[in-house]
Each structure stands twice: as structure tokens, then as C-alpha cells.
GUFIZA-445224 format. One record per atom (N, C-alpha, C): x, y, z. Coordinates in steps of 0.05 Angstrom, whole numbers, plus 5000, padded with zeros to 4 digits. Each point is the difference from the previous one (the first is absolute). Example, Ala and Ser with C-alpha at 12.3 -4.5 7.8 and 13.67 -1.06 7.14 Angstrom:
<nodes>
526448865156
498250245000
501850245000
499350214986
501650245001
498550225014
</nodes>
This chain:
<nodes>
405557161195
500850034972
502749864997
499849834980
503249824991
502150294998
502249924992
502850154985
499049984979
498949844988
499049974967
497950274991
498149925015
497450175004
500650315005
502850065023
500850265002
501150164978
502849774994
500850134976
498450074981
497349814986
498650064978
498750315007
499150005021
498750285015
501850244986
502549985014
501450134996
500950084969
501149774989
499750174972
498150084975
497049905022
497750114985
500250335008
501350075026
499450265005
501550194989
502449884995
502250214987
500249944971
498849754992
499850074973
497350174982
498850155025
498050144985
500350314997
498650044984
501550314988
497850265010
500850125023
498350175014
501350315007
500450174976
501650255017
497150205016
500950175018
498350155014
497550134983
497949985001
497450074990
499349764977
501349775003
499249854974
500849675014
498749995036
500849725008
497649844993
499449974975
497349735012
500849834996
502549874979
500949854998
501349845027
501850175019
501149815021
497150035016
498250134998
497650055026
498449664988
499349964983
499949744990
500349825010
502549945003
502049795008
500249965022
500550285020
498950065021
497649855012
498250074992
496749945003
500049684994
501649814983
499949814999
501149915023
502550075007
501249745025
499050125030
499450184997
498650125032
497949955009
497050024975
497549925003
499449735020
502249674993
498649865017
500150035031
501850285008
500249975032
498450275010
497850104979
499850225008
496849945002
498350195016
498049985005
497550244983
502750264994
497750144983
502050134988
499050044973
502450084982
499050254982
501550185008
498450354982
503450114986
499150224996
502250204991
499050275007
501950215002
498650265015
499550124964
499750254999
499350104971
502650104991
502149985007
502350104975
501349634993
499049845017
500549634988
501749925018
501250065025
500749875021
498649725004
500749755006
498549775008
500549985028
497849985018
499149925016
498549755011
502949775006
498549765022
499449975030
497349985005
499550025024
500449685013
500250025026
500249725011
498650085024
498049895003
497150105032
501649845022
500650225022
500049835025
498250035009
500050155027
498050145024
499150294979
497849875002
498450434992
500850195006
501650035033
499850215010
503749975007
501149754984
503350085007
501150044978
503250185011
501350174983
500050014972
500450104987
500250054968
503749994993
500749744985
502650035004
500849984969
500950184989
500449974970
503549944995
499849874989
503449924980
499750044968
501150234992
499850114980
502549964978
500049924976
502350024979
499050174986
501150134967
499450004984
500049874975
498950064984
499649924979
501750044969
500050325006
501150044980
503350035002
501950104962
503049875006
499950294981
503150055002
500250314986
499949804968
499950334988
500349864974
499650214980
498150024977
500250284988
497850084987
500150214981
496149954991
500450184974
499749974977
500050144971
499550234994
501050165002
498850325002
500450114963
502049834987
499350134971
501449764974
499550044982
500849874979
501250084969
503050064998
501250224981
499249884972
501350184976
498949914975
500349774994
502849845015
501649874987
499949645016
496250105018
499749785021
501849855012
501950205020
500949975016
497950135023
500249855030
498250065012
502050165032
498450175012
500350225023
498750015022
500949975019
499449915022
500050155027
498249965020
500950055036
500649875014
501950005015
500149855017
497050005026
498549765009
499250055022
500349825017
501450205024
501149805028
502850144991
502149955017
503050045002
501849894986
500950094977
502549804988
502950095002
501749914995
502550044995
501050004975
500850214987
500850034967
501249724999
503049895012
500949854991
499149785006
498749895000
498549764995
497949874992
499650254975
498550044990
499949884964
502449974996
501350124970
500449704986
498749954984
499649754976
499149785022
498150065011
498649795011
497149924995
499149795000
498149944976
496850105022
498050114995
497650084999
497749934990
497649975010
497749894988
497450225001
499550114981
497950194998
496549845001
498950125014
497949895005
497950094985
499749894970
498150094995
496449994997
498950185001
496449794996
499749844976
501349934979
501149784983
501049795008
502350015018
502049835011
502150104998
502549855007
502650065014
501750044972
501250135008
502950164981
501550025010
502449904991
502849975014
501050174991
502650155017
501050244994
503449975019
502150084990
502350065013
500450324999
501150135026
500450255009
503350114983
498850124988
503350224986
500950174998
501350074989
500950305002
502850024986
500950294993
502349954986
502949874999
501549944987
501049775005
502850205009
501149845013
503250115013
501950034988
499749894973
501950114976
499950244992
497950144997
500250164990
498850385019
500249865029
500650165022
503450155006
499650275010
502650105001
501549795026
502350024999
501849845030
498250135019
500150265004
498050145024
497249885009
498549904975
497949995001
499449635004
501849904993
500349725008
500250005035
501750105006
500949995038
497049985010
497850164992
497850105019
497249774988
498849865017
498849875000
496650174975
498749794993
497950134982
498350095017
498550214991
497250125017
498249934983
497649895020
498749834995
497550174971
500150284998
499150104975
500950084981
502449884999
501449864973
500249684994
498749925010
498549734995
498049984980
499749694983
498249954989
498849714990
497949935003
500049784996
499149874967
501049864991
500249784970
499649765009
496750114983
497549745001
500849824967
501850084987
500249954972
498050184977
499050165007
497950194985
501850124983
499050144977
501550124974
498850255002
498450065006
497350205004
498550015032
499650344998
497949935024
496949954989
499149914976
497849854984
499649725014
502949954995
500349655005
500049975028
501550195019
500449965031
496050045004
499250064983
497550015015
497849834994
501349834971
498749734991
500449795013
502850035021
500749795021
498450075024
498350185005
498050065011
500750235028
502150105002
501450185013
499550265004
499250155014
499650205004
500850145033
498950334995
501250095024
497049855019
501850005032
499049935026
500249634999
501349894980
500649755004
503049915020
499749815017
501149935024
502749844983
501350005016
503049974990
501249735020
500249795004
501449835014
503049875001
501450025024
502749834988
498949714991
501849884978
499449745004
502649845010
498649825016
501649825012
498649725019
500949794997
498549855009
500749855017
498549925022
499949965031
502549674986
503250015027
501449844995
501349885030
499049835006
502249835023
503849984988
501250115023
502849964994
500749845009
503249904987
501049765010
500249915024
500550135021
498550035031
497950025003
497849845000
497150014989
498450155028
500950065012
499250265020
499350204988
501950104979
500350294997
498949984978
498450215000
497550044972
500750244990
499449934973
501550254978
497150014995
500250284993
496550134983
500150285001
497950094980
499150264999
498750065024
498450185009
498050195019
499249815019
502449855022
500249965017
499050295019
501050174997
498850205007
497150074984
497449945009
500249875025
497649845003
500449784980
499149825005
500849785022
501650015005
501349895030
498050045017
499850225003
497850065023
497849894991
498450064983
497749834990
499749745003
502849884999
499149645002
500350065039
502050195012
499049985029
497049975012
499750204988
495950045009
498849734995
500949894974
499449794987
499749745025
503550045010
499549725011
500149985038
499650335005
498849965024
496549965005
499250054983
497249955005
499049654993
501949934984
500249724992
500849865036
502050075012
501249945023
498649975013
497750255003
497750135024
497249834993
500449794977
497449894996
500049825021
496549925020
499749845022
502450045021
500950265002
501650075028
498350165012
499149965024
498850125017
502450245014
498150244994
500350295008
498550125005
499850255009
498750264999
498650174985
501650034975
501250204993
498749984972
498850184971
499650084985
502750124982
500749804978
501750044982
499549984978
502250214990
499250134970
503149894986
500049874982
501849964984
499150244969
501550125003
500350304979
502349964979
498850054974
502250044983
499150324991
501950195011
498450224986
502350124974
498550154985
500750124973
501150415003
501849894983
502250285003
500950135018
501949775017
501650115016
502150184986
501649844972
501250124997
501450284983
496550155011
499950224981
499350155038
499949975021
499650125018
497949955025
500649755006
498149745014
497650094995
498750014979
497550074989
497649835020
500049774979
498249715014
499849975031
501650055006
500649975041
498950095016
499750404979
498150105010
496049995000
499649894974
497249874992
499449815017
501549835003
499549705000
500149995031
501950295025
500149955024
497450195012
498850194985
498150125008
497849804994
499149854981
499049794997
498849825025
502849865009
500549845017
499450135037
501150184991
500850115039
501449795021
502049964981
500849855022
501050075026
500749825025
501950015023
502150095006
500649774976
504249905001
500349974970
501550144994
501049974960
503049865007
499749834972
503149904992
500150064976
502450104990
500549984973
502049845002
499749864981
502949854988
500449934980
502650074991
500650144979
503349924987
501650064995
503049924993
501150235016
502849975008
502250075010
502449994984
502550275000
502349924986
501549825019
501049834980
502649815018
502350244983
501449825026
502650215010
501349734990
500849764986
502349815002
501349984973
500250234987
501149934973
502050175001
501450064974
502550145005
498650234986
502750125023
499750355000
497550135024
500049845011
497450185020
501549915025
499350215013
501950065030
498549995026
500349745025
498950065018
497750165008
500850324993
498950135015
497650194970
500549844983
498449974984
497349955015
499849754985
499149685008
501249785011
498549915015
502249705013
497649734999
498150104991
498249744989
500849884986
498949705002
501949784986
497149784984
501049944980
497249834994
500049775014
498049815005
500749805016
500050005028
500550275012
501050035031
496350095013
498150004984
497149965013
499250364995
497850085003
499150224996
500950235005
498550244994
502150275017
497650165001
500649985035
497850185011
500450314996
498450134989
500950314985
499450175026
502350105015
499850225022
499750334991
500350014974
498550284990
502349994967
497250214987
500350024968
498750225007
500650194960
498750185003
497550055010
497749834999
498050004997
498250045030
501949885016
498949905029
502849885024
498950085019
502249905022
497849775012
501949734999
497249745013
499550065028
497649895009
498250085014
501949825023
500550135021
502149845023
499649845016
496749915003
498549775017
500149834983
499049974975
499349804980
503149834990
501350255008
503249884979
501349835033
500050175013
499649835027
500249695006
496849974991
498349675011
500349904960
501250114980
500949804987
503349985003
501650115001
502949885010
500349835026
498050045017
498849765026
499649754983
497650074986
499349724984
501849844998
501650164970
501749805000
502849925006
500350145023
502449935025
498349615000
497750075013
498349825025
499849694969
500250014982
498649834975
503350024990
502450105005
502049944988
500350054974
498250254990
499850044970
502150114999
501850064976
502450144993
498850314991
501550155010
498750304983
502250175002
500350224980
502350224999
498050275021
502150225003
498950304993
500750104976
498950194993
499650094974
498550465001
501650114986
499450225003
500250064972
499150244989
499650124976
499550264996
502450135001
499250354999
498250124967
499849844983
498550064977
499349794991
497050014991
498449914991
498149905028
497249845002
498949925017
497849724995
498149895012
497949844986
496650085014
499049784995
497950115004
498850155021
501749915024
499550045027
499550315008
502450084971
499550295004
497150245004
499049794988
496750044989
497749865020
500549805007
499149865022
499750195022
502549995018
499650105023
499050265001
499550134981
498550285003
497649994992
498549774996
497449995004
498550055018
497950134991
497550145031
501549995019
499549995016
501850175031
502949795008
500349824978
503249915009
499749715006
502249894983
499349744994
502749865015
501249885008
502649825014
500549974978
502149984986
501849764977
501650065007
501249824982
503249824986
500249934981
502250014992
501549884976
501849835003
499349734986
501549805006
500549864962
502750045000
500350004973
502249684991
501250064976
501149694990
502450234994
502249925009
501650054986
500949794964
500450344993
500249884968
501850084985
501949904980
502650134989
497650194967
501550164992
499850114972
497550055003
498150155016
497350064992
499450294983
498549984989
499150174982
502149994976
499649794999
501549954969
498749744982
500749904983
498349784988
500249795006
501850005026
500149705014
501950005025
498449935017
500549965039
500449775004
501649955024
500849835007
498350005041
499249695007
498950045024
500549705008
500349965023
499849735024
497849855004
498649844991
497249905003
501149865031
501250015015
499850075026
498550135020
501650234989
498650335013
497149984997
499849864969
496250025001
498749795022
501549794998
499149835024
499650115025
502650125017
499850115028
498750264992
498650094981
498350295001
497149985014
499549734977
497449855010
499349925024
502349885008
500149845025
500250305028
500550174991
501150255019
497550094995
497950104989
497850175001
497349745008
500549784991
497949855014
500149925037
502650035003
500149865030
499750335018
499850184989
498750255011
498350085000
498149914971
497249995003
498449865017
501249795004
499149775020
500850135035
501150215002
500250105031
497550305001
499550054978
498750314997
497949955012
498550195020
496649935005
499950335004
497650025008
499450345004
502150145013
499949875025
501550065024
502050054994
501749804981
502950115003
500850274974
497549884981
500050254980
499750275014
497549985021
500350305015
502450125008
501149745009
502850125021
502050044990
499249874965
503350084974
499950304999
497550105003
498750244988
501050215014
500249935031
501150245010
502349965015
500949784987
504550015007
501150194992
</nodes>
């Protein structure tokens, strides 16, 4: 795949508007750039996509999993005065939330909308210091009425998107965009099975984009009972640690400085053979990689490795600045040595050593 060809990938993936229970749009897009390296192409029944790539019949099952979906919000009501009310779904942060512009998804079409709330003039001093909570929020679609908010075709259970659109920075490394989280991972799956086309292996791989992680690795779990796999990867985004105000012992991930192998999150502690023979990898291949830990939050792996009697994973993530907000920042680096780090391990996996990951 060119840099041309990647980038386009890439801001086909993050410029599509997919919050949790409502991905077909990035599963789409998905299904477009994956299909030519894949050999059979399904979805489990809550819409997880599933690309298979046939090795040996009878060798390992090795899945690399992203998701699909990006937080965002979903319409729960519409006042007299068609202003519209909202949930958050997935994790937000009040403040970064506030007059930023929105796209309602409707079965009509799209409605633009900025997030508001009352204005700071006419807040007490007290009440100015303390950041807004997010149900004193509201969003202004321009409606005069909730008649009209519903002639613009709006109603409750409609999906709520940041808008923002996929941007190379002046360092044309660093990519600005929305739901990098976690479409990142999605173009991974994407372009290791691309990598793995006419490479002789073993091994049976699943390039996975699954749906609503970020309501509680939902998809991971469908889509890995599905599969049964061996060996799971999720990969997924990471916080960088290199901006101001975050402390060493924070974070010390850096964008640019190559992946970060996740040695435990809430979700899961990584599996100690597998995390093993990939920091071997790429010692032996000279790939660049961080460590990386996370006492809250987790990805899919969480969900993975507790499949039927116990699955090996890892999490091998991108470090990313400002996630879960309407625009991240990431290293199209990191995505390079991600690819390059999960293919030159696929390429060592056969039964044998999968058996022997299994009981390190």
C-alpha cells in the first residue's frame, strides 16, 4: 500500500461516523479496504466484521482485533423550544465538550448541531470556577420548535457524532482526526492481512473490527466466541505521556517512539509468554516499542482472553494525545512498526509454539 493509498484509508476511517450500536458506517469502510486480503468475510450477529485469511486447517487461530466504534452521544429528548438532549455513549469529559460542533444522524440525513449550555455571564463567580456537567448541556440544531427539530428529521435514539475531519499536520507524520480511537486499530487489522497476503505461514487469521467496545468490550466478546481463537491482539490507542502537565510516572509514552506494549489495564494483566516472544520480536527486527500500563479503563483483550477456557492476548496500542475528545493526535509511525510488530510474529507462530505460549 503507497503513503497515498494509507493516508486515503485512513481518513476514510476516521472520517466515518460510527458511535457504539450504530457502526455500519465505519464497518463499511472497513469491509471495503480489508475484503481484498481476506478470504471470507462475515460479521457475528450484534455486526462485528470478520476477515478471515486460510492458512493450514488445522493451524492456530490468530485474531488482531480493533474497534469500530468512537464515543459520542445519542438523543434521548427534544424540549418545546427544539433544543435537543442528549447521552453520552462511551466516556467523555465535561470539558471538552462545550461549543463544539456535532452531527446528528438522521434517517433523513445529517443535522449539524453545536453543544451549549448556559453562558458564563450570567453564572454566579462560584459557579463559573466549576466546570459544566454534562446534564446541563444542550445541543442547537437551529430549531424554533420541537415541531421543526422533528421536521429536520430528529428524534429520540438518533446517534450524535463529533465533527471533525481527518487532517495531516505540518509535520506530516502526525495526524489530526476524530475516533482515531479506534480506528487506528482497524486500519492495523487492515494492513496486516494486506502484509500476510502470499506470505507463507501456518497460521489462520482473523482481521476483526468488532462493535462496542466502548460501552464495555461488547463486540470482542461476540466476535471472539465466534472465532475461538489461539492468540488475541487487540490494538487499540494508548495515552501519550509528552505534553504538558503529565508526569513521568504518569505516562512516559511518547508519540513517535513506536508502540506500547500494555503490561496490564483494568481489564486484563497480558499474557507473559506472548508479551514475551513479542518484545523478543522486536528486539530481534529492531522495531521501536514503549511499555505502557493503565490502571483504568481496558480494550478488547479484556474480553478476548476470557474466552472458552482462555485465550493468550495482548494489547499493543498507538500512543495518542487528546483521546476521547473531538480530535487526537497520533504518529503514523507507531502505525507502521505496529504492523510490522504483529506480522513478523505471526510469521514465527505454529501450533507448537502456540502450545508452549499457552502454558508459560
Amino acid at each position: 500500500m503507497t503513503n497515498y493509498e494509507q493516508l486515503t484509508m485512513l481518513k476514510e476511517l476516521t472520517d466515518a461516523r460510527s458511535i457504539p450500536g450504530d457502526e455500519k458506517e465505519a464497518r463499511e469502510v472497513m469491509k471495503k479496504w480489508i475484503s481484498p486480503y481476506a478470504d471470507n468475510l462475515y460479521t457475528d450477529h450484534l455486526g462485528s466484521l470478520i476477515a478471515e485469511k486460510s492458512g493450514d486447517a488445522n493451524g492456530p487461530k490468530i485474531m488482531v482485533a480493533g474497534h469500530l466504534d468512537e464515543v459520542g452521544f445519542m438523543v434521548t429528548r427534544i424540549d418545546d423550544k427544539g433544543f435537543v438532549y442528549f447521552q453520552t455513549v462511551g466516556g467523555w469529559w465535561s470539558q471538552v465538550m462545550l461549543a463544539q460542533r456535532i452531527t446528528i444522524l438522521t434517517s433523513i440525513g445529517d443535522v449539524t448541531g453545536v453543544i451549549g449550555s448556559k453562558p458564563p455571564h450570567i453564572l454566579s463567580a462560584e459557579a463559573r470556577k466549576k466546570p459544566v456537567d454534562i446534564k446541563d448541556m444542550f445541543i442547537d440544531i437551529g430549531a424554533s420548535s420541537k415541531e421543526e427539530a422533528r421536521e429536520f428529521g430528529v428524534k429520540p435514539g438518533d446517534s450524535i457524532v463529533p465533527y471533525f475531519e481527518f487532517t495531516p499536520l505540518k509535520n506530516e507524520k502526525l495526524l489530526l482526526a476524530k475516533a482515531w480511537d479506534n480506528r487506528i486499530g482497524c486500519a492495523i487489522a487492515i494492513e496486516v492481512l494486506h502484509r500476510l497476503k502470499g506470505v507463507e505461514h501456518p497460521n489462520r487469521v482473523y482481521g476483526v473490527a468488532t462493535v462496542q467496545e466502548e460501552v464495555g468490550l461488547r463486540g470482542a466478546k461476540t466476535s471472539a466466541h465466534t472465532i475461538e481463537p489461539d492468540i488475541g491482539f487487540a490494538v487499540d490507542v494508548g495515552i501519550a505521556g509528552d505534553t504538558p502537565g503529565i508526569s513521568a510516572k504518569e505516562t512516559d509514552s511518547k508519540i513517535g517512539d513506536g508502540p506500547q506494549i500494555m503490561l496490564y489495564d483494568a481489564s486484563m494483566v497480558s499474557h507473559k509468554g506472548l508479551r514475551e516472544l513479542v518484545v523478543n520480536t522486536a528486539d530481534q527486527h529492531q522495531i521501536p516499542y514503549q511499555y505502557a500500563t493503565m490502571a483504568g479503563g481496558g480494550t478488547d483483550s479484556g474480553s478476548i482472553h476470557l474466552t472458552a477456557n482462555g485465550v493468550p492476548a495482548l494489547s499493543i496500542t498507538i500512543p495518542t494525545r487528546y483521546i476521547h475528545t473531538h480530535a487526537a493526535i497520533l504518529h503514523q509511525d507507531d502505525f507502521e512498526n505496529s504492523v510490522q510488530l504483529i506480522v513478523e510474529v505471526i510469521k514465527q507462530l505454529d501450533t507448537d509454539r502456540v502450545h508452549n505460549l499457552t502454558y508459560n
